[in-house]
C-alpha positions in Angstrom: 22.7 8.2 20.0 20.5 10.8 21.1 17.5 8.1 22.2 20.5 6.7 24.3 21.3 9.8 25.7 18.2 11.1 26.8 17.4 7.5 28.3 20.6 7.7 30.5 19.8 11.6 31.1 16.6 10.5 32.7 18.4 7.4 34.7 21.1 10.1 36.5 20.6 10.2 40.3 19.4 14.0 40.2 16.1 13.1 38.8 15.6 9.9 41.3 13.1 11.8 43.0 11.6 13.8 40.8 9.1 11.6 38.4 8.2 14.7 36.8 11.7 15.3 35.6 12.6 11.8 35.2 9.3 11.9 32.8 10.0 14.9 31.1 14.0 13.4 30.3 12.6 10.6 28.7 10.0 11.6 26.6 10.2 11.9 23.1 8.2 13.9 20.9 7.7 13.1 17.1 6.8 15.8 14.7 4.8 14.2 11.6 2.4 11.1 11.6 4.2 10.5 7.9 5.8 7.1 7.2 8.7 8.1 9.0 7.2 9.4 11.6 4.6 6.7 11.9 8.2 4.1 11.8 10.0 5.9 14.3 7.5 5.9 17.1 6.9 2.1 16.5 10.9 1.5 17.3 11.2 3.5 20.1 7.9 1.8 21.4 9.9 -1.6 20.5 13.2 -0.8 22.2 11.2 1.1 25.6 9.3 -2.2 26.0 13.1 -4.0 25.6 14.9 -1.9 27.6 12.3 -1.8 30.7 12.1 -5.6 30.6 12.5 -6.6 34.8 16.4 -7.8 35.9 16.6 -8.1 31.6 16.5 -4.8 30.7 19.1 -1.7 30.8 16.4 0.4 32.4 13.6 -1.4 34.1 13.2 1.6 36.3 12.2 3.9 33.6 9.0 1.5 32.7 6.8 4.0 33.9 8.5 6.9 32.8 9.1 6.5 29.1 6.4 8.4 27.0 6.5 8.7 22.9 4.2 11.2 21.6 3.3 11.8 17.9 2.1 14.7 17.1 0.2 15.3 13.1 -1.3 18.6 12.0 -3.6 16.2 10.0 -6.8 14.3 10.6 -5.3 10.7 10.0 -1.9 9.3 10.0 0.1 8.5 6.9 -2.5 10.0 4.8 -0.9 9.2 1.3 -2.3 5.4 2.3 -5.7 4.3 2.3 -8.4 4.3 5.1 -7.9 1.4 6.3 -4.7 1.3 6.7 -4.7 4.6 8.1 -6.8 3.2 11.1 -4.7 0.4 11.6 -2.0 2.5 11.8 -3.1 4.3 14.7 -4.8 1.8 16.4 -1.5 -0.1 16.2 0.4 2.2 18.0 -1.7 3.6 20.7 -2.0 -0.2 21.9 1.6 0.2 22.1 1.4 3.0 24.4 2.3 5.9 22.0 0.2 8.9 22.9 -1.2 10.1 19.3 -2.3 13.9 18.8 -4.2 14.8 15.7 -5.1 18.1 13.9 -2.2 19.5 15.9 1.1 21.7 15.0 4.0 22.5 16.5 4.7 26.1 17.0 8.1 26.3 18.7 10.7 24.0 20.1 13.0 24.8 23.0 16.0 22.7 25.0 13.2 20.5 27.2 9.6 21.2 25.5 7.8 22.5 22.8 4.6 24.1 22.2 1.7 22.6 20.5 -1.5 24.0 18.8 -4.5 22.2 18.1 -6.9 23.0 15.9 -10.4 24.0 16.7 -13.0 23.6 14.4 -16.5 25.3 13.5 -19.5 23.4 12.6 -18.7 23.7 9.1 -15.5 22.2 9.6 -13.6 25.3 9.2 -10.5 26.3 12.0 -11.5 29.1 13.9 -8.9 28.7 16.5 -6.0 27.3 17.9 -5.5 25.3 21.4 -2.2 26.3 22.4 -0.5 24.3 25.3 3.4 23.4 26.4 4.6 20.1 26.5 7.7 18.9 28.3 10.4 17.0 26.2 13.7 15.3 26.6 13.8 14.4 22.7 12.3 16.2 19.8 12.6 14.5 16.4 11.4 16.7 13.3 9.8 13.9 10.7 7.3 16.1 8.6 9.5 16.5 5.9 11.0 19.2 4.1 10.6 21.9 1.1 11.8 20.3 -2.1 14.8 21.4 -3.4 15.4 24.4 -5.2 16.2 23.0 -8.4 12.7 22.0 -8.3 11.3 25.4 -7.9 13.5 26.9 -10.7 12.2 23.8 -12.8 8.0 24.9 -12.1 8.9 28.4 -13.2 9.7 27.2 -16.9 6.0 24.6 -16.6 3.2 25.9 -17.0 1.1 26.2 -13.6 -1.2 23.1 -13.6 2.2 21.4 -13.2 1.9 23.0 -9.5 0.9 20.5 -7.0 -0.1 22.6 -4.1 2.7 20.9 -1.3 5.6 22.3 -4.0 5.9 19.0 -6.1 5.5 18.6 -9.8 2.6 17.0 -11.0 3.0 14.2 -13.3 1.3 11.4 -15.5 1.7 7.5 -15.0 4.6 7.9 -17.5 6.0 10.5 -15.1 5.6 13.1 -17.1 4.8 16.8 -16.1 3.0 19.3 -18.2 5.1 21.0 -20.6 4.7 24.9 -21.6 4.1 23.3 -25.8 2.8 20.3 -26.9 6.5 19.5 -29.1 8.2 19.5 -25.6 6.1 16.4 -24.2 8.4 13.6 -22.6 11.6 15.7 -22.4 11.4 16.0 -18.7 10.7 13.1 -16.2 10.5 14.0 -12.6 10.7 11.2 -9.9 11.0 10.5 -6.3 9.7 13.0 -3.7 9.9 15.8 -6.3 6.8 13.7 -7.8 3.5 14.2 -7.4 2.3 10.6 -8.8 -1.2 9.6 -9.0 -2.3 6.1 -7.6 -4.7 4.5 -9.9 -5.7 7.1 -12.3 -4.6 10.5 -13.6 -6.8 12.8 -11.5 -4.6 13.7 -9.2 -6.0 14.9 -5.5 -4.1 15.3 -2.3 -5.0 11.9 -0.9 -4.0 9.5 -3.4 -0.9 10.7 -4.3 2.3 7.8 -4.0 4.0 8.3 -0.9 7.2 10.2 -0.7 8.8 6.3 0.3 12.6 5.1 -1.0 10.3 2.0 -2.0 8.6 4.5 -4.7 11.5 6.6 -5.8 13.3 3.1 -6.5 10.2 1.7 -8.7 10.3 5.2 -10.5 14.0 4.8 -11.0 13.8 1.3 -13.0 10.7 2.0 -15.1 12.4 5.0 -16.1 15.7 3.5 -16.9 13.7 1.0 -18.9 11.6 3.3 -21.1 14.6 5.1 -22.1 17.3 2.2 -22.2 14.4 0.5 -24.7 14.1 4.0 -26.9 10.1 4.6 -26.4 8.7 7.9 -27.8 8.0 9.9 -24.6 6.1 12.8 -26.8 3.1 10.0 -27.6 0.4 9.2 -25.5 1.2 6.1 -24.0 4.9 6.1 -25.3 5.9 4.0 -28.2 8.7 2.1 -29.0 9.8 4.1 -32.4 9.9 1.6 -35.5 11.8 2.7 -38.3 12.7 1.0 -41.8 16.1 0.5 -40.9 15.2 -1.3 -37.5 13.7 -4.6 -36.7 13.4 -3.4 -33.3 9.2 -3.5 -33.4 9.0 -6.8 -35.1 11.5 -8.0 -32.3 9.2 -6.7 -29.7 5.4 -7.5 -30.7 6.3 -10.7 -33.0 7.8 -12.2 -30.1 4.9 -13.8 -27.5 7.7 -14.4 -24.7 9.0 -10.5 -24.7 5.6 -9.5 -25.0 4.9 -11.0 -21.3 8.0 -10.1 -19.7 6.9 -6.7 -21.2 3.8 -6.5 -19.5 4.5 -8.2 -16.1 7.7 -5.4 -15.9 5.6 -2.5 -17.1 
């Protein structure tokens, strides 16, 4: 609704003559070169070239005029992916026409602009200053994300502090398990979702190959975790076990049979 508005904002007959404020009503500014972020600019590049199409489109006269900007205090876009496709990423959308701003913040946001800071860096890599300039706006969308919730904050005051990941999450294995303040307590707690800061690949975790904070994620966490604890495995042992007891047949079920044992390890 509000892309619509600002589109017909910057159509009214007050800014027919004036390309600087027909420009300024219809550009939009995106805050985070995330997934969302990264997402977003790519519609409003789709609908822009749509809507500008010649005697097809709703707006053919604002061809010219449209502008998307993404803006990313980072060096690379979507940075929980890899390199490549990182690049792709923003090679993809500057042939689109989106203007792409790295290593850059945004310091304040008013009605019609906002102000931006870019980084400037020492030899040794190191910010020494900031580049502060004003651009105009007709749409500012915030999509670098947001604190985690307090819960999770009351939750790292009871773990120890290598459960800290340094953006707020909680650090956790590949069985999504966090460090627990004594050894007895392992596998009690699981964390998931954007709360969970899940290694890719191995158990060292660093800030760039961390899962990304995607519903795609959250909704694989979900299922493995309803499946370790709808199949009872021992979340205190390292990898988790399915508990046998002399009472149960559940193991001999389970390892004796070559058909469960490969749906087992296709599902994980």
């Amino acid at each position: 609704r509000a892309i619509g508005e600002s589109l017909e904002y910057a159509s009214r007959p007050d800014a027919a003559n004036s390309p600087e404020e027909r420009r300024k009503r219809a550009t939009f500014l995106i805050v985070g070169g995330g997934p969302t972020g990264v997402e977003l600019a790519g519609e409003i590049l789709d609908l822009a070239a749509d809507i500008t199409r010649p005697h097809k489109g709703a707006y053919p006269k604002l061809k010219d005029d449209i502008q998307v900007v993404l803006v990313h205090s980072g060096p690379d876009l979507v940075p929980q992916f890899e390199k490549t496709l990182r690049d792709e990423a923003l090679k993809s959308l500057e042939k689109k026409g989106a203007r792409v701003i790295l290593n850059t913040r945004v310091t304040e946001v008013g009605d019609d602009y906002a102000v931006l800071g870019t980084k400037q860096f020492d030899d040794d890599g190191k910010v020494v200053d900031m580049d502060e300039f004003t651009l105009p706006t007709g749409l500012t969308v915030w999509c670098a994300g947001t604190s985690p919730v307090s819960f999770v904050e009351e939750l790292l005051k009871e773990l120890p502090e290598e459960a800290r990941n340094r953006d707020g999450r909680i650090k956790v294995d590949k069985w999504l398990r966090p460090a627990m303040p004594s050894p007895d307590l392992m596998g009690s707690v699981l964390v998931l979702g954007d709360a969970a800061a899940f290694p890719e690949g191995n158990e060292q975790i660093t800030s760039d190959n961390l899962l990304p904070q995607t519903a795609q994620v959250a909704g694989q966490q979900g299922a493995y975790a309803a499946r370790i604890l709808a199949r009872g495995y021992d979340l205190s042992a390292t990898p988790p076990v399915l508990e046998c007891t002399e009472a149960s047949d559940k193991c001999d079920a389970i390892y004796n049979d070559p058909v469960m044992i490969q749906w087992l390890q296709i599902r994980g």
